[in-house]
C-alpha positions, 0 to 999 in steps of 0.5 A: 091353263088361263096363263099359258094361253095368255102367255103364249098369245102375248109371245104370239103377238111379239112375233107378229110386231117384231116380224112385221118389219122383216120384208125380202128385198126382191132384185127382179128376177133376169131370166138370161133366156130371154135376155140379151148381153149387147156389148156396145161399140163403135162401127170401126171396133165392129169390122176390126173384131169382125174381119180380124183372124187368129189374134187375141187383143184388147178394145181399149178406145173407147172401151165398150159399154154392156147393155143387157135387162135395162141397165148399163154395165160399164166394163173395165177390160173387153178382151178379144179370146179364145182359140176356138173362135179367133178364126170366124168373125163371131169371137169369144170375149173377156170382160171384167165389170165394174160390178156383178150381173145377178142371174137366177139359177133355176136348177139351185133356185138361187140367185148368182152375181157373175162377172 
């Protein structure tokens, strides 16, 4: 009895050392509710996206940065799009970045890197 007890106090206090050093790294939790995605461009690109109907095109000079929960996203391709929206002076975007948004989905409570 004496040398299981001291057996498993020993094991015990190896998975304490051994543990100790394990840590989650935490990303900071974006909440998208309370953030905003600012796609920065010039006032040109502004009126031109804003007064443009019915064409789907890309912004190219200078390509428009993403602002969004303190940091700067440089993107790769901003795309006017989407049939829906072309005609209204609020438009869809496609956008591919030079690296993933983390976001946390609440409903799987699991974080997901989106582009």
């Amino acid at each position: 009895m004496k040398i299981r007890l001291h057996n498993y106090l020993i094991s015990l206090l190896i998975a304490a050392y051994v543990f100790s050093g394990c840590s989650k790294e935490d990303h900071g939790i974006i909440d998208p509710e309370k953030e905003v995605f600012n796609f920065m461009v010039t006032d040109a690109q502004r009126l031109y996206i804003n007064a443009s109907r019915g064409e789907q095109y890309e912004i190219t000079d200078p390509i428009p940065e993403l602002h969004f929960a303190g940091g700067i996203y440089t993107i790769d391709r901003f795309e006017i799009r989407g049939d829906g929206s072309l005609n209204f002076t609020r438009k869809g975007f496609g956008v591919n970045m030079d690296r993933k948004i983390i976001l946390y989905d609440p409903v799987e409570r699991t974080e997901r890197q989106m582009e």
